[in-house]
PASEBA-1860 file (N, C-alpha, C; in nm, 3 decimals):
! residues 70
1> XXXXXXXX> 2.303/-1.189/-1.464/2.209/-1.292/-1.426/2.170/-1.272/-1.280 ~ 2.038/-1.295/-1.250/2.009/-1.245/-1.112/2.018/-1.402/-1.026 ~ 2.080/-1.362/-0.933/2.064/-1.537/-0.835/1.927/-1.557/-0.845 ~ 1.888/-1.707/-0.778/1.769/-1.728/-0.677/1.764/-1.673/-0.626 ~ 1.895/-1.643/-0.502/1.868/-1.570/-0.384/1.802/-1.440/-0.380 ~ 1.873/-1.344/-0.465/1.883/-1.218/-0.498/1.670/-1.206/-0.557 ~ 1.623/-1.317/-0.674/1.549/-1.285/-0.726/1.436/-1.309/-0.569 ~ 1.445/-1.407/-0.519/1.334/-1.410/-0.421/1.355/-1.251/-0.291
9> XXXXXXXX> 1.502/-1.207/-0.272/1.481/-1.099/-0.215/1.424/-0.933/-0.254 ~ 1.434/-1.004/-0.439/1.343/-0.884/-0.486/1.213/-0.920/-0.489 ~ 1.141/-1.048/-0.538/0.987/-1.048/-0.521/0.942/-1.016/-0.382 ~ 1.025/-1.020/-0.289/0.971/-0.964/-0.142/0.974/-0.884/-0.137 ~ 1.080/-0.795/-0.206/1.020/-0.620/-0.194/0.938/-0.570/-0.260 ~ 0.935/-0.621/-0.369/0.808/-0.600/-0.450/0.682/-0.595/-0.420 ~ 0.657/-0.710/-0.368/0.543/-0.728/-0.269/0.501/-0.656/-0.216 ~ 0.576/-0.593/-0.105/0.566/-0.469/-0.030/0.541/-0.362/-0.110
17> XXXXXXXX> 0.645/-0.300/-0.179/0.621/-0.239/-0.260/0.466/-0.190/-0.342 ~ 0.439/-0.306/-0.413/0.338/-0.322/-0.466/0.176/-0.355/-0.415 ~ 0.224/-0.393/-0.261/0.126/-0.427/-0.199/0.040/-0.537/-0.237 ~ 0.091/-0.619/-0.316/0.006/-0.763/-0.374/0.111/-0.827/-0.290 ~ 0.068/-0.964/-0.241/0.116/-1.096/-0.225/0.166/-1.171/-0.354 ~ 0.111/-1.147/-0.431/0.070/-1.250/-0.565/0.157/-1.209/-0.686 ~ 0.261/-1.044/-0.627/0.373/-1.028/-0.734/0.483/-1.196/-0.774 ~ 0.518/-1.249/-0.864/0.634/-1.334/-0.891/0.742/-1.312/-0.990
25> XXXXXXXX> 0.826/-1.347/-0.943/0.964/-1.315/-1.033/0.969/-1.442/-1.085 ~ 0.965/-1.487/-1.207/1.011/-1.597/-1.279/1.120/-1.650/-1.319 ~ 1.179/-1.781/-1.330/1.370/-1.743/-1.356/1.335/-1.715/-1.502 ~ 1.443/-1.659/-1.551/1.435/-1.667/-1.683/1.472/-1.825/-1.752 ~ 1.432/-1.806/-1.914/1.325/-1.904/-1.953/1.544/-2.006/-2.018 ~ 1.645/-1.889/-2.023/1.725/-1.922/-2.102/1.885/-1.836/-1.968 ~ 1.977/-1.883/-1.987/2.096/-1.845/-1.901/2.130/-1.647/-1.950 ~ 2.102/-1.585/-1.861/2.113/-1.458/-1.894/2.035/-1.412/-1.941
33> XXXXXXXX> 1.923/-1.476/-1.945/1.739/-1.405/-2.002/1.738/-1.306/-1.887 ~ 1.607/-1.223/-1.903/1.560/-1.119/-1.821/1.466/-1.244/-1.752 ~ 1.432/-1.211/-1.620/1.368/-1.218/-1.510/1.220/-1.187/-1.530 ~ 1.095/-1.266/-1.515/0.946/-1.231/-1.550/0.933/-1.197/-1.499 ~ 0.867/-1.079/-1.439/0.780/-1.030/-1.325/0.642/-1.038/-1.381 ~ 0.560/-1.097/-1.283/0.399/-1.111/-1.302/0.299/-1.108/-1.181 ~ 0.185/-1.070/-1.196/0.099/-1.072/-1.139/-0.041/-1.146/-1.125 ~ -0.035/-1.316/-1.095/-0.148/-1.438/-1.117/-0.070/-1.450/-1.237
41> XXXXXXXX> -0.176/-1.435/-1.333/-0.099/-1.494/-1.493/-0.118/-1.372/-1.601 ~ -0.131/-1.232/-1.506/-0.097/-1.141/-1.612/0.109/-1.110/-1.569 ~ 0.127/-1.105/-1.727/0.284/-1.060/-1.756/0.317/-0.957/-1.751 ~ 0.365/-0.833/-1.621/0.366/-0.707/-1.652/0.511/-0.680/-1.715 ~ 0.582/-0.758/-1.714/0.741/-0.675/-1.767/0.846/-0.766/-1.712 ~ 0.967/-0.756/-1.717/1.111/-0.795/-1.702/1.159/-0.720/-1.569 ~ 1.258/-0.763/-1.491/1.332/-0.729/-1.454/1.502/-0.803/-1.498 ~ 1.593/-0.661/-1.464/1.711/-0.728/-1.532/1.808/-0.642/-1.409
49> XXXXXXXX> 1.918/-0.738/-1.393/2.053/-0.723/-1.344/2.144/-0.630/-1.376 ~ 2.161/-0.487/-1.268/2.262/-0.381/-1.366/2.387/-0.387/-1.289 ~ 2.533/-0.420/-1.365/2.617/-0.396/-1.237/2.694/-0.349/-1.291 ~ 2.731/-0.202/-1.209/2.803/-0.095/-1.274/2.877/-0.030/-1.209 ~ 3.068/-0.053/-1.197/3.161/-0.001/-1.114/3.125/-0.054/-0.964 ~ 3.125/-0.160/-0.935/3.086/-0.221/-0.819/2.958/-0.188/-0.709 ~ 2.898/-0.103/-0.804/2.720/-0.126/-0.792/2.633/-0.258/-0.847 ~ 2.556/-0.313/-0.743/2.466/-0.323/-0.818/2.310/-0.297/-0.799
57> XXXXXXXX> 2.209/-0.258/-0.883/2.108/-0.218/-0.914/2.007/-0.334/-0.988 ~ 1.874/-0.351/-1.018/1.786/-0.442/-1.096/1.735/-0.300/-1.184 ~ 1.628/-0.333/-1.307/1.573/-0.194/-1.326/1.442/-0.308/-1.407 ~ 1.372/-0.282/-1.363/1.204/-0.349/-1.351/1.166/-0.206/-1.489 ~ 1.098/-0.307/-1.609/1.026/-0.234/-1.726/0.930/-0.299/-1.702 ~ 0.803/-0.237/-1.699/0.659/-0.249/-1.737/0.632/-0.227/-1.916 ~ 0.553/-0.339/-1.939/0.509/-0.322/-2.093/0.346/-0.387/-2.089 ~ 0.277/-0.266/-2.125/0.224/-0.255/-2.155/0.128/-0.282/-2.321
65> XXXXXX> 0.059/-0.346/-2.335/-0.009/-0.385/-2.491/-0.125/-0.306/-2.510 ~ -0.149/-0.295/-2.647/-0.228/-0.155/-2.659/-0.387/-0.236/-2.641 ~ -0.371/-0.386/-2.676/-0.511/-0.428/-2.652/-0.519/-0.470/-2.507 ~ -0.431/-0.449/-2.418/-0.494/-0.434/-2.272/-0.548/-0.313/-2.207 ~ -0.550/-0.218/-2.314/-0.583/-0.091/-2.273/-0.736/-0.066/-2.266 ~ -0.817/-0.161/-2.373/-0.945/-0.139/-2.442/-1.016/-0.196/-2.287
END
């Protein structure tokens, strides 16, 4: 589960990252849901919490729909 804390220090890198202002991380909708990432009110994907041998990592999926392609 990603904190508040943690999720607002990733939509700030993102930001940067991404160079939009307007990236948001959403909490998830349920306890241990994935994390929304969006852009205004398009939904690009999840981010989720990896913690592995006293790492931890997020890993951000983009999904894509075939009728946003047209």
């Amino acid at each position: 589960m990603i904190s508040p804390v943690d999720r607002a220090r990733l939509q700030a890198r993102l930001r940067i990252m991404l160079r939009n202002p307007d990236v948001v991380l959403d909490a998830p909708g349920r306890r241990g849901g994935s994390v929304h990432l969006r852009i205004g009110d398009d939904m690009l994907g999840t981010v989720d919490q990896v913690d592995d041998e006293g790492e931890r990592s997020w890993v951000v999926t983009l999904t894509l729909l075939e009728e946003d392609l047209a």
